[in-house]
Backbone and ligand atoms as CSV (ligand in chain L), in Angstrom:
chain,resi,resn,atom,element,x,y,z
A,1,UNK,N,N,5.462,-9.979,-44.692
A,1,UNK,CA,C,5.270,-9.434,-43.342
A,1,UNK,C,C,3.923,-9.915,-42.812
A,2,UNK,N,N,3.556,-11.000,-41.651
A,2,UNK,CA,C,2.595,-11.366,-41.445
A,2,UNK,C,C,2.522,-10.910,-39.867
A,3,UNK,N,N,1.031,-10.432,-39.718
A,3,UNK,CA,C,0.433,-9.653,-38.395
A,3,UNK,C,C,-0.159,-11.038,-37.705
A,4,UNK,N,N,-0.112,-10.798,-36.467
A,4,UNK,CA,C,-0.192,-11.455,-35.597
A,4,UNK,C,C,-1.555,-11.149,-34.714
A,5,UNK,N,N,-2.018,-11.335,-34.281
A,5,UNK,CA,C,-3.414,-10.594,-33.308
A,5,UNK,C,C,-3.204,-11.565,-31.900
A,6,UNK,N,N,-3.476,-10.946,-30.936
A,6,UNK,CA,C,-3.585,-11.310,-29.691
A,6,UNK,C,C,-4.682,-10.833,-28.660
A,7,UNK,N,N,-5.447,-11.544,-28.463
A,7,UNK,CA,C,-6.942,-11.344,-27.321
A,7,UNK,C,C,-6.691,-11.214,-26.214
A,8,UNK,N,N,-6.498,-10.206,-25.442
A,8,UNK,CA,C,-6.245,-10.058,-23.694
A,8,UNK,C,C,-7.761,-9.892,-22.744
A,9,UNK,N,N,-7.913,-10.059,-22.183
A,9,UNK,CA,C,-8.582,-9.415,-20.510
A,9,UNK,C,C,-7.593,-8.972,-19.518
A,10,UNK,N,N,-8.447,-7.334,-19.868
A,10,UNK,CA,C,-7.595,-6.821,-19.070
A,10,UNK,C,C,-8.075,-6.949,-17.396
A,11,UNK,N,N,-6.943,-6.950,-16.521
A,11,UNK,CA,C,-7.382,-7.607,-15.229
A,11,UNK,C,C,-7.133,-6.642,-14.249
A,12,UNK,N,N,-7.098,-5.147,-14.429
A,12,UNK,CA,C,-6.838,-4.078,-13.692
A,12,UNK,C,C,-8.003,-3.808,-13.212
A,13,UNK,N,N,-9.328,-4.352,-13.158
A,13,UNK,CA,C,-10.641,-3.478,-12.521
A,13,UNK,C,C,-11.664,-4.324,-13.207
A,14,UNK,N,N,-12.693,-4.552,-12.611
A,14,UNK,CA,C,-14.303,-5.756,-13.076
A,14,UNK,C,C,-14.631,-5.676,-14.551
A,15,UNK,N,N,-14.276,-4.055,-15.245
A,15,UNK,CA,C,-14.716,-3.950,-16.109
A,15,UNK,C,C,-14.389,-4.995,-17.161
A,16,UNK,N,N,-13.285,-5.497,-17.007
A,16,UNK,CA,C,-12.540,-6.816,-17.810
A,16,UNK,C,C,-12.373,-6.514,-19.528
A,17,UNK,N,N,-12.201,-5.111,-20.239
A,17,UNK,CA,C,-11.963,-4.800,-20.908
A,17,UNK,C,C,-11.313,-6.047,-21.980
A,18,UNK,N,N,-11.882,-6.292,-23.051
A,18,UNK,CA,C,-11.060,-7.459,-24.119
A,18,UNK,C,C,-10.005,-6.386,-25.041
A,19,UNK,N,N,-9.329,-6.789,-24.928
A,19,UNK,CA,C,-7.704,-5.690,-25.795
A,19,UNK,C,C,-7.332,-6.356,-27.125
A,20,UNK,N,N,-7.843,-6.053,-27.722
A,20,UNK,CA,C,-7.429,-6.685,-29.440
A,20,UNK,C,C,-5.639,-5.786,-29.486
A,21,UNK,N,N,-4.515,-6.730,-29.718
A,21,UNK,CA,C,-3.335,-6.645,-29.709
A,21,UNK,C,C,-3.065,-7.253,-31.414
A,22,UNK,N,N,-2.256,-6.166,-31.938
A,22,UNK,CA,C,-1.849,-6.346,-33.557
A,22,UNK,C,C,-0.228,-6.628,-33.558
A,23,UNK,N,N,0.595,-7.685,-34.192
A,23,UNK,CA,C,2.169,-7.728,-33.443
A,23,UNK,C,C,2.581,-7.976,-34.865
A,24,UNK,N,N,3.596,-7.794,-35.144
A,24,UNK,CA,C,4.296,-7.925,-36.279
A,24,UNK,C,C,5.710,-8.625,-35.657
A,25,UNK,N,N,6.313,-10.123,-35.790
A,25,UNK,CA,C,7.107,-10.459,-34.538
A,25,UNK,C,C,7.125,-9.977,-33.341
A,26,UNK,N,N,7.709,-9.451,-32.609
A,26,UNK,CA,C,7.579,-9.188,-31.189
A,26,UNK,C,C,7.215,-7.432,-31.523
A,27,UNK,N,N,6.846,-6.650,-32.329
A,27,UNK,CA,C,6.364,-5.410,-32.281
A,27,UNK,C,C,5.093,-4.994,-31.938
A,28,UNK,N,N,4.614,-4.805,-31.104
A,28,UNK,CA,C,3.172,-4.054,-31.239
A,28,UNK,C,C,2.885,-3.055,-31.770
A,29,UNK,N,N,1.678,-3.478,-32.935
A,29,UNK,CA,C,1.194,-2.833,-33.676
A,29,UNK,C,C,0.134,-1.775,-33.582
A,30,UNK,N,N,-0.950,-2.252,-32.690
A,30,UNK,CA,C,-1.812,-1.566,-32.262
A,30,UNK,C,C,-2.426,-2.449,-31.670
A,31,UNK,N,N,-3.164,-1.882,-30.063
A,31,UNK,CA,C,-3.600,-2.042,-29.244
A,31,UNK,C,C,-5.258,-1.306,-29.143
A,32,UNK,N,N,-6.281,-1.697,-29.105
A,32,UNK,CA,C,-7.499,-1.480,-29.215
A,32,UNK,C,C,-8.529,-2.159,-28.090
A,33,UNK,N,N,-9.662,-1.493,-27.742
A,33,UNK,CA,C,-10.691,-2.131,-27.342
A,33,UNK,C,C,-10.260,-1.500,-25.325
A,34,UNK,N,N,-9.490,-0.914,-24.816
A,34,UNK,CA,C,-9.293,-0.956,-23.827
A,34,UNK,C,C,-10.043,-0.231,-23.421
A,35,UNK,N,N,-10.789,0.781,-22.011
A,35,UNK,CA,C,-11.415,1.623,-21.979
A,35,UNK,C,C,-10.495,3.111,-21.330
A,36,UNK,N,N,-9.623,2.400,-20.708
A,36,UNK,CA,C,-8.732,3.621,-20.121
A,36,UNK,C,C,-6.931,3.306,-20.443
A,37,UNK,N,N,-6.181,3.982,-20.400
A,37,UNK,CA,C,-4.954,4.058,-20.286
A,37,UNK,C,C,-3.774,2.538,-19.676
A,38,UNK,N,N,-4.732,2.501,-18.817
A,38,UNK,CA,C,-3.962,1.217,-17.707
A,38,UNK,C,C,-4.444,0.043,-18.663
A,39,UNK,N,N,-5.283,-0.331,-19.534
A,39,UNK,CA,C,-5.367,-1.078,-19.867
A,39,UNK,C,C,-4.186,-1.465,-21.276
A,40,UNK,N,N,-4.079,-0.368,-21.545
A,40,UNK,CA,C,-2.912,-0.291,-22.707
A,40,UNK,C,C,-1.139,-0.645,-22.315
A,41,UNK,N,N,-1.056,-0.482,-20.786
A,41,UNK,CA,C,-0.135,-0.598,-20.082
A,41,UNK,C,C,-0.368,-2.148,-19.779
A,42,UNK,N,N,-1.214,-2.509,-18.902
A,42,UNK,CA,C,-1.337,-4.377,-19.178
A,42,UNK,C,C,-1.092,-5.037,-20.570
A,43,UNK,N,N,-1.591,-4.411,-21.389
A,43,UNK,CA,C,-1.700,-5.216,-22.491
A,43,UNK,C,C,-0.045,-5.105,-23.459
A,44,UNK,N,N,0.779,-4.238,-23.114
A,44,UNK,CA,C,1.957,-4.175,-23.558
A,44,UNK,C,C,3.207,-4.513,-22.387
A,45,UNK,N,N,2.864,-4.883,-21.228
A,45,UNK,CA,C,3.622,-6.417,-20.401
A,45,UNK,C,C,2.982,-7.344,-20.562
A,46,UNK,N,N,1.900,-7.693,-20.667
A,46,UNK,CA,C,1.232,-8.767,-20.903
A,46,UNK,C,C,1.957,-9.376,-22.512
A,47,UNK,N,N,2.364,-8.034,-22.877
A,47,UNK,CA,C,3.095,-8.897,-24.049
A,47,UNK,C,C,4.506,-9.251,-24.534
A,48,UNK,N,N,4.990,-8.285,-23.881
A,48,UNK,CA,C,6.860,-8.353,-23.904
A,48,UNK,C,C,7.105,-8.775,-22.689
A,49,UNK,N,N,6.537,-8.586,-21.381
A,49,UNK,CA,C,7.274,-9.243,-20.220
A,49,UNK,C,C,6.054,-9.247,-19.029
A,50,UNK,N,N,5.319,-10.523,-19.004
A,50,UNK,CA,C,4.230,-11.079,-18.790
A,50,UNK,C,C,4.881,-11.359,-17.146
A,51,UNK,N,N,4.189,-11.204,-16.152
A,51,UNK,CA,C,4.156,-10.909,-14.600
A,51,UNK,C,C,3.037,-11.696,-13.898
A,52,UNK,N,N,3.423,-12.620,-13.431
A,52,UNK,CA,C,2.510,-13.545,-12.101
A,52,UNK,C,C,2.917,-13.236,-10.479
A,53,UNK,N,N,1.715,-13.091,-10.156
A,53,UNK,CA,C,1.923,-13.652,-8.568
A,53,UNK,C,C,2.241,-14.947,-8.542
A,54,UNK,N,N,3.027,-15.273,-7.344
A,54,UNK,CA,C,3.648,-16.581,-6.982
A,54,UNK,C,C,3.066,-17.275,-5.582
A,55,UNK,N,N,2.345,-18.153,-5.372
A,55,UNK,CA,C,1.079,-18.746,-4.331
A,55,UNK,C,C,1.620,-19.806,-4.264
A,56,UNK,N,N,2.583,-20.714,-3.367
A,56,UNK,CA,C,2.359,-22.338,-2.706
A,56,UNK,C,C,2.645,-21.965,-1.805
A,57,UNK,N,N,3.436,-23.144,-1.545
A,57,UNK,CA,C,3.852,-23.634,0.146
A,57,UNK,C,C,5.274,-24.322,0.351
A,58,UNK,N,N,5.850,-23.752,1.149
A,58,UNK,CA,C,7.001,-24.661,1.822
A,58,UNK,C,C,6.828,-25.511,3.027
A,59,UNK,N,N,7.443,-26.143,3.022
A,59,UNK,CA,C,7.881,-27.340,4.614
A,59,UNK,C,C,8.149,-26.428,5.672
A,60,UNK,N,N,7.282,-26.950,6.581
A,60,UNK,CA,C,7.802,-25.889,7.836
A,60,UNK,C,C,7.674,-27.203,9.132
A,61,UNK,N,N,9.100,-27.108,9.367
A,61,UNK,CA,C,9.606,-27.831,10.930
A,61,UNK,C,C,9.078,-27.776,12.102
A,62,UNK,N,N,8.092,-28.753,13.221
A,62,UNK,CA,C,8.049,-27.976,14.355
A,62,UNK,C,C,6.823,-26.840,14.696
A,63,UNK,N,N,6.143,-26.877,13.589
A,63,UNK,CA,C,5.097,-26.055,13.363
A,63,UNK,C,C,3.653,-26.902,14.027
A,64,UNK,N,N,2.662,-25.943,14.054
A,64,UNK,CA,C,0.894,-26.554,13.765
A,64,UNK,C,C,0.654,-26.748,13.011
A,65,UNK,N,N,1.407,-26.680,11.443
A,65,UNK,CA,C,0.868,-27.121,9.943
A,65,UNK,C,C,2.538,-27.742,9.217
A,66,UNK,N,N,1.952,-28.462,8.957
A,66,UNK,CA,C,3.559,-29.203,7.880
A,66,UNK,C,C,3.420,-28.320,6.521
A,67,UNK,N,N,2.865,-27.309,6.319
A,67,UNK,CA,C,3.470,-26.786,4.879
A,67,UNK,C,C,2.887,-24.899,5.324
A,68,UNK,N,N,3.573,-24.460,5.141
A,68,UNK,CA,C,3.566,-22.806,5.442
A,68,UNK,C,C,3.192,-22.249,3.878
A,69,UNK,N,N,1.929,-21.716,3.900
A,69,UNK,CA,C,1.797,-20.785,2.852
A,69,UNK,C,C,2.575,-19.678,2.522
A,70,UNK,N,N,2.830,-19.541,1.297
A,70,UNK,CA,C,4.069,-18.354,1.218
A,70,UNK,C,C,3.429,-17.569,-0.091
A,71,UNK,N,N,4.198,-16.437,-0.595
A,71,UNK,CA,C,3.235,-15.644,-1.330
A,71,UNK,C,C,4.613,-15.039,-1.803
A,72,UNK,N,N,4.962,-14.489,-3.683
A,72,UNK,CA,C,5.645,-13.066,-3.678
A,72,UNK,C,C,5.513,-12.133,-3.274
A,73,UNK,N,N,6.247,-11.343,-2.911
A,73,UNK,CA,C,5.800,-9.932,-2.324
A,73,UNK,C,C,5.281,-8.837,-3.708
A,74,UNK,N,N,5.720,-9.434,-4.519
A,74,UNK,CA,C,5.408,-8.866,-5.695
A,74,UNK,C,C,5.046,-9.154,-7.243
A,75,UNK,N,N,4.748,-9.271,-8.061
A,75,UNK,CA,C,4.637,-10.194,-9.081
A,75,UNK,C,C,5.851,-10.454,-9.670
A,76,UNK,N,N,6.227,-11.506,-10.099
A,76,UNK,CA,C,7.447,-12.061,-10.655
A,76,UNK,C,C,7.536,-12.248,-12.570
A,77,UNK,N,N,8.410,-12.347,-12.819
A,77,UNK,CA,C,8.523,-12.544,-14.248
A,77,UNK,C,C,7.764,-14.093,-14.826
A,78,UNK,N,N,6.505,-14.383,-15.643
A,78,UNK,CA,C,5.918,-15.349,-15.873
A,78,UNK,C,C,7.480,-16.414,-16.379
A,79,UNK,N,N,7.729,-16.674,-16.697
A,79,UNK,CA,C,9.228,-16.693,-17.214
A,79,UNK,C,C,9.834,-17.642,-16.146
A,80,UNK,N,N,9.842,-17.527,-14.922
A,80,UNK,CA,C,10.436,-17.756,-13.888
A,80,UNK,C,C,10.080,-18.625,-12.610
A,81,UNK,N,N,8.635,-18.211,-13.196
A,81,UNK,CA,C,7.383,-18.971,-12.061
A,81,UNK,C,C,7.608,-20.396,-12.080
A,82,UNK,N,N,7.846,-21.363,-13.033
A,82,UNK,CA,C,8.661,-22.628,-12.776
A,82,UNK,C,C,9.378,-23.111,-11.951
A,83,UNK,N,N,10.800,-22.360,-12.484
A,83,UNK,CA,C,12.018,-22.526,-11.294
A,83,UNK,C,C,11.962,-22.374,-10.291
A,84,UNK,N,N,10.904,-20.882,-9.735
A,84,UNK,CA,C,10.834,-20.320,-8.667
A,84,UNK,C,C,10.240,-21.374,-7.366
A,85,UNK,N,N,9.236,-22.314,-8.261
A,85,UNK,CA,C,8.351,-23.277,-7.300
A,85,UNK,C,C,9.096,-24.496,-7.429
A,86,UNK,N,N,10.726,-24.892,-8.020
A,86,UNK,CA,C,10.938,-25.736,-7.803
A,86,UNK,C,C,12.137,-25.343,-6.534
A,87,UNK,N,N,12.977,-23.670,-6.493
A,87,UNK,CA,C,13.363,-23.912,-5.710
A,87,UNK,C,C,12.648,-23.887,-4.036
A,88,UNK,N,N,11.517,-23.593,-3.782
A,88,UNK,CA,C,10.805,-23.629,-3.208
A,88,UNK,C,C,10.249,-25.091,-3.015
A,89,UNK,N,N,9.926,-26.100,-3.095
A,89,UNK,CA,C,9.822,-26.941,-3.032
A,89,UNK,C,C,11.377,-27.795,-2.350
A,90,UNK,N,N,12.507,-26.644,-2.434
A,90,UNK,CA,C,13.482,-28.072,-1.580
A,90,UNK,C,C,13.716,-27.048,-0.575
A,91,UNK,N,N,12.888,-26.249,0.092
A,91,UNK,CA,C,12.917,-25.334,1.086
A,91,UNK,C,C,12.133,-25.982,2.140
A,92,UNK,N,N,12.783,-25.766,3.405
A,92,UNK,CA,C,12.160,-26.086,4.614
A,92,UNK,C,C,12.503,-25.126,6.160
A,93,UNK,N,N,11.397,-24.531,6.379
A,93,UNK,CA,C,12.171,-23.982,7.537
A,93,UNK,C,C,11.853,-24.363,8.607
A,94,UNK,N,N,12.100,-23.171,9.845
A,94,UNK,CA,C,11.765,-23.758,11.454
A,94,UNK,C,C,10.329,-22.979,11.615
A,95,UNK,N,N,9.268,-23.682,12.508
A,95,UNK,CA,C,8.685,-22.829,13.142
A,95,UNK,C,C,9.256,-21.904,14.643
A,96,UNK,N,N,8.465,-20.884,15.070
A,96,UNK,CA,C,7.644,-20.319,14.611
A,96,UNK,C,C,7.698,-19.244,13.303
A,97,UNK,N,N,6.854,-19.150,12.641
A,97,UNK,CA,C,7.196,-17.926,11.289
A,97,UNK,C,C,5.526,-17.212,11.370
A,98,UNK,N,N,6.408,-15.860,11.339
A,98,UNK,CA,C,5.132,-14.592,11.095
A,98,UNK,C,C,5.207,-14.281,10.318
A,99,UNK,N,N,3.408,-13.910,9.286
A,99,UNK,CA,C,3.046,-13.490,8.254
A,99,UNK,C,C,4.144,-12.552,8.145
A,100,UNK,N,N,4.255,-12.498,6.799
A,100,UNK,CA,C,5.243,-11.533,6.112
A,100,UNK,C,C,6.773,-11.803,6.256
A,101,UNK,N,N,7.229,-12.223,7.334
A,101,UNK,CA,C,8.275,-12.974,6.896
A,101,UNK,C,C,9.375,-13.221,6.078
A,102,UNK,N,N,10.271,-12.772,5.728
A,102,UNK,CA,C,10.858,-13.644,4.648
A,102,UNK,C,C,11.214,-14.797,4.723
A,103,UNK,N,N,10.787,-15.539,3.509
A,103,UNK,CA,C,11.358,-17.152,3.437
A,103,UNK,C,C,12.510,-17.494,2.588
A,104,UNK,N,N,12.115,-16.616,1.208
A,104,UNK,CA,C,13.629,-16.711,0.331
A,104,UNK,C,C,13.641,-14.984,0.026
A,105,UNK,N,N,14.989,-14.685,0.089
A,105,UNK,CA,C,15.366,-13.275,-0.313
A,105,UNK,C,C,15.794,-13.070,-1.865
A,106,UNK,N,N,14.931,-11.948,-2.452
A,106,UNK,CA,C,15.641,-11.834,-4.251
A,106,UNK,C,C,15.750,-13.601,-4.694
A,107,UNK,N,N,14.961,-14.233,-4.731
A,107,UNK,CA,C,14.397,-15.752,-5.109
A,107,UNK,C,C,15.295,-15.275,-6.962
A,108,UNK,N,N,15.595,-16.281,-7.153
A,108,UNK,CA,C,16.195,-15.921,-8.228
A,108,UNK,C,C,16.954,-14.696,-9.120
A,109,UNK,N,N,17.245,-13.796,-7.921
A,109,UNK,CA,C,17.970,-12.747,-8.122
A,109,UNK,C,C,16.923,-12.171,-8.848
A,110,UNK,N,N,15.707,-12.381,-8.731
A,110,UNK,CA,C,14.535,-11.117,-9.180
A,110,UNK,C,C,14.272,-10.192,-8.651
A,111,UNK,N,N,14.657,-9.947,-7.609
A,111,UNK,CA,C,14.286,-8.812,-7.088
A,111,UNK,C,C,13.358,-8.553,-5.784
A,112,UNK,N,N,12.901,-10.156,-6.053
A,112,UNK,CA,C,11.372,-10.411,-4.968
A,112,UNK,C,C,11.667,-11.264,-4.160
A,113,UNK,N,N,10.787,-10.955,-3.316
A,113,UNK,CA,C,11.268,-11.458,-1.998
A,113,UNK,C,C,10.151,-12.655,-1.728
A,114,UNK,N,N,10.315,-13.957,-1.124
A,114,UNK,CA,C,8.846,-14.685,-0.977
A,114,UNK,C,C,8.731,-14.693,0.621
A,115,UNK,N,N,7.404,-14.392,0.831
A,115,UNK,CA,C,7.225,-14.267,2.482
A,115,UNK,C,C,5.565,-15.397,2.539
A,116,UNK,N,N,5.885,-15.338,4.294
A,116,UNK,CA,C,5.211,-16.171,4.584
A,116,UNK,C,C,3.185,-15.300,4.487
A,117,UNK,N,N,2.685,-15.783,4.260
A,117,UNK,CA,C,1.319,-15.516,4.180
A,117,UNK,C,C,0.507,-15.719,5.283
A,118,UNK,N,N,0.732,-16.470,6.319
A,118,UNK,CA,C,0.340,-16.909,7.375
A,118,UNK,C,C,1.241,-16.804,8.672
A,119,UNK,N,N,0.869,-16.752,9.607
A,119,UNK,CA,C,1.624,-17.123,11.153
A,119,UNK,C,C,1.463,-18.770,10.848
A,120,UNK,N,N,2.738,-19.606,11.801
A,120,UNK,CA,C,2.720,-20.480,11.782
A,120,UNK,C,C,3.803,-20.713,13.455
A,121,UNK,N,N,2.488,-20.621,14.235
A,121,UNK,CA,C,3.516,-21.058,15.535
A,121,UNK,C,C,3.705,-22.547,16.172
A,122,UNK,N,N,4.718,-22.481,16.437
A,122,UNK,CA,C,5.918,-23.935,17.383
A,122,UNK,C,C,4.479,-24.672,17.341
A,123,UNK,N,N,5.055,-26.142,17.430
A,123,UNK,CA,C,3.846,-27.227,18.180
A,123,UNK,C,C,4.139,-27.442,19.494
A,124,UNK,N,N,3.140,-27.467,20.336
A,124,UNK,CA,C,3.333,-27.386,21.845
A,124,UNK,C,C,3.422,-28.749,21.952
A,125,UNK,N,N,4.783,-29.286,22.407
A,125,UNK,CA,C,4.972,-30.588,23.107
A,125,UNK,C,C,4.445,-31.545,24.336
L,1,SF4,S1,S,-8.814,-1.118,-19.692
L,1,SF4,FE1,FE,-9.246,0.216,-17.966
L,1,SF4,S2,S,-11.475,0.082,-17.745
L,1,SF4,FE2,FE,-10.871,-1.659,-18.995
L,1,SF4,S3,S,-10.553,-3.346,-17.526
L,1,SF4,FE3,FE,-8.576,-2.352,-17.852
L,1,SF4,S4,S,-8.415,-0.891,-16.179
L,1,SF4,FE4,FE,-10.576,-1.440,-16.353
Protein backbone atom coordinates (compact mmCIF):
# COMPACT_ATOMS: atom_id res chain seq x y z
CA UNK A 1 0.00 0.00 0.00
CA UNK A 2 1.93 3.09 -1.12
CA UNK A 3 0.82 6.87 0.04
CA UNK A 4 0.91 9.39 -2.23
CA UNK A 5 1.36 13.21 -1.00
CA UNK A 6 0.12 16.12 -2.91
CA UNK A 7 1.14 20.06 -2.38
CA UNK A 8 -1.84 22.50 -3.06
CA UNK A 9 -2.27 26.47 -2.74
CA UNK A 10 -5.14 27.06 -1.64
CA UNK A 11 -6.69 29.90 -3.87
CA UNK A 12 -9.87 30.88 -1.85
CA UNK A 13 -8.35 34.19 -0.14
CA UNK A 14 -4.38 35.96 -0.15
CA UNK A 15 -3.69 33.92 2.67
CA UNK A 16 -2.57 31.13 0.06
CA UNK A 17 -2.61 28.43 2.63
CA UNK A 18 -0.06 25.26 1.33
CA UNK A 19 -2.44 21.92 1.93
CA UNK A 20 -0.24 18.87 2.43
CA UNK A 21 -2.77 16.11 0.76
CA UNK A 22 -2.02 12.19 1.84
CA UNK A 23 -3.85 9.72 -1.10
CA UNK A 24 -3.72 6.17 -1.09
CA UNK A 25 -4.89 5.69 -5.06
CA UNK A 26 -7.59 8.05 -5.54
CA UNK A 27 -8.49 8.09 -1.53
CA UNK A 28 -7.74 10.94 0.57
CA UNK A 29 -5.99 10.31 3.38
CA UNK A 30 -5.49 13.34 5.18
CA UNK A 31 -5.53 16.79 4.41
CA UNK A 32 -3.36 19.27 6.58
CA UNK A 33 -1.84 22.70 6.73
CA UNK A 34 -5.16 24.61 5.70
CA UNK A 35 -6.21 27.47 8.00
CA UNK A 36 -10.02 27.31 7.71
CA UNK A 37 -12.63 24.84 6.46
CA UNK A 38 -12.87 26.13 2.72
CA UNK A 39 -9.55 25.25 2.33
CA UNK A 40 -10.21 21.52 2.98
CA UNK A 41 -13.10 21.83 0.49
CA UNK A 42 -10.55 23.15 -2.39
CA UNK A 43 -8.20 20.77 -1.62
CA UNK A 44 -10.65 17.69 -1.98
CA UNK A 45 -11.95 19.03 -5.75
CA UNK A 46 -8.78 20.05 -6.40
CA UNK A 47 -8.37 16.43 -6.10
CA UNK A 48 -11.18 14.21 -7.38
CA UNK A 49 -12.73 16.80 -9.72
CA UNK A 50 -10.39 19.75 -10.41
CA UNK A 51 -12.50 23.07 -11.87
CA UNK A 52 -11.11 25.96 -14.25
CA UNK A 53 -12.40 29.08 -15.45
CA UNK A 54 -12.57 29.14 -19.20
CA UNK A 55 -10.94 32.74 -20.84
CA UNK A 56 -10.46 33.08 -24.95
CA UNK A 57 -12.05 34.33 -27.76
CA UNK A 58 -14.30 33.64 -30.63
CA UNK A 59 -14.66 35.18 -34.28
CA UNK A 60 -17.04 37.79 -34.32
CA UNK A 61 -18.58 39.01 -37.89
CA UNK A 62 -19.17 42.65 -38.65
CA UNK A 63 -17.91 43.79 -35.41
CA UNK A 64 -15.11 46.71 -34.11
CA UNK A 65 -12.88 43.72 -33.07
CA UNK A 66 -12.38 40.36 -35.14
CA UNK A 67 -12.28 38.16 -31.98
CA UNK A 68 -14.95 38.67 -29.03
CA UNK A 69 -13.73 37.83 -25.60
CA UNK A 70 -15.82 35.22 -24.01
CA UNK A 71 -15.62 33.84 -20.45
CA UNK A 72 -17.54 30.59 -18.52
CA UNK A 73 -20.14 31.66 -16.58
CA UNK A 74 -18.87 29.31 -14.24
CA UNK A 75 -15.93 27.10 -13.65
CA UNK A 76 -15.87 24.06 -15.79
CA UNK A 77 -14.52 20.56 -15.26
CA UNK A 78 -10.40 20.83 -15.75
CA UNK A 79 -11.09 17.67 -17.77
CA UNK A 80 -12.87 19.47 -20.46
CA UNK A 81 -11.09 22.76 -20.80
CA UNK A 82 -9.41 21.28 -24.05
CA UNK A 83 -12.36 20.35 -26.02
CA UNK A 84 -14.18 23.21 -24.74
CA UNK A 85 -11.51 25.73 -26.56
CA UNK A 86 -11.49 23.63 -29.50
CA UNK A 87 -15.15 23.82 -29.91
CA UNK A 88 -14.89 27.37 -29.52
CA UNK A 89 -12.40 28.01 -31.84
CA UNK A 90 -14.81 26.82 -34.93
CA UNK A 91 -17.36 29.35 -33.50
CA UNK A 92 -18.15 32.55 -35.15
CA UNK A 93 -20.83 34.89 -34.59
CA UNK A 94 -22.62 38.21 -35.75
CA UNK A 95 -22.01 41.48 -34.30
CA UNK A 96 -23.53 43.37 -32.38
CA UNK A 97 -23.02 41.14 -28.95
CA UNK A 98 -23.55 42.39 -25.27
CA UNK A 99 -21.46 41.51 -22.36
CA UNK A 100 -22.98 38.53 -20.91
CA UNK A 101 -24.47 37.20 -23.72
CA UNK A 102 -24.64 33.81 -24.53
CA UNK A 103 -22.31 32.44 -27.11
CA UNK A 104 -22.51 28.61 -26.55
CA UNK A 105 -25.33 27.14 -24.29
CA UNK A 106 -24.42 23.94 -21.72
CA UNK A 107 -20.90 23.92 -24.00
CA UNK A 108 -20.43 20.36 -23.72
CA UNK A 109 -23.49 19.44 -21.98
CA UNK A 110 -21.72 20.81 -18.73
CA UNK A 111 -23.94 22.68 -17.57
CA UNK A 112 -22.16 26.10 -18.40
CA UNK A 113 -22.93 28.45 -20.36
CA UNK A 114 -19.98 30.64 -22.29
CA UNK A 115 -20.87 34.37 -22.58
CA UNK A 116 -19.49 37.20 -24.05
CA UNK A 117 -17.17 39.34 -21.65
CA UNK A 118 -17.28 42.40 -23.58
CA UNK A 119 -19.83 44.54 -25.79
CA UNK A 120 -18.88 44.23 -29.24
CA UNK A 121 -20.89 46.64 -31.51
CA UNK A 122 -21.65 46.48 -35.62
CA UNK A 123 -18.78 48.29 -37.68
CA UNK A 124 -20.15 51.46 -39.00
CA UNK A 125 -19.94 51.31 -42.81
S1 LIG B 1 -7.40 27.53 3.75
FE1 LIG B 1 -8.75 29.20 4.35
S2 LIG B 1 -7.34 30.76 5.14
FE2 LIG B 1 -6.09 29.34 3.95
S3 LIG B 1 -6.03 30.23 1.87
FE3 LIG B 1 -7.73 28.78 1.93
S4 LIG B 1 -9.51 30.03 2.39
FE4 LIG B 1 -7.71 31.23 2.97
Amino acid sequence: MSTEEKYLNCINCPMGCKIHVTLNADTIITISGNTCPRGEVYARQEIINPQRMLTTTVRIQGGMLQLLPVVSQSTLPKRLIFDCVKVLQGVQIKAPVKMGDVIVHNILNSGVDIIASRDVKEKST
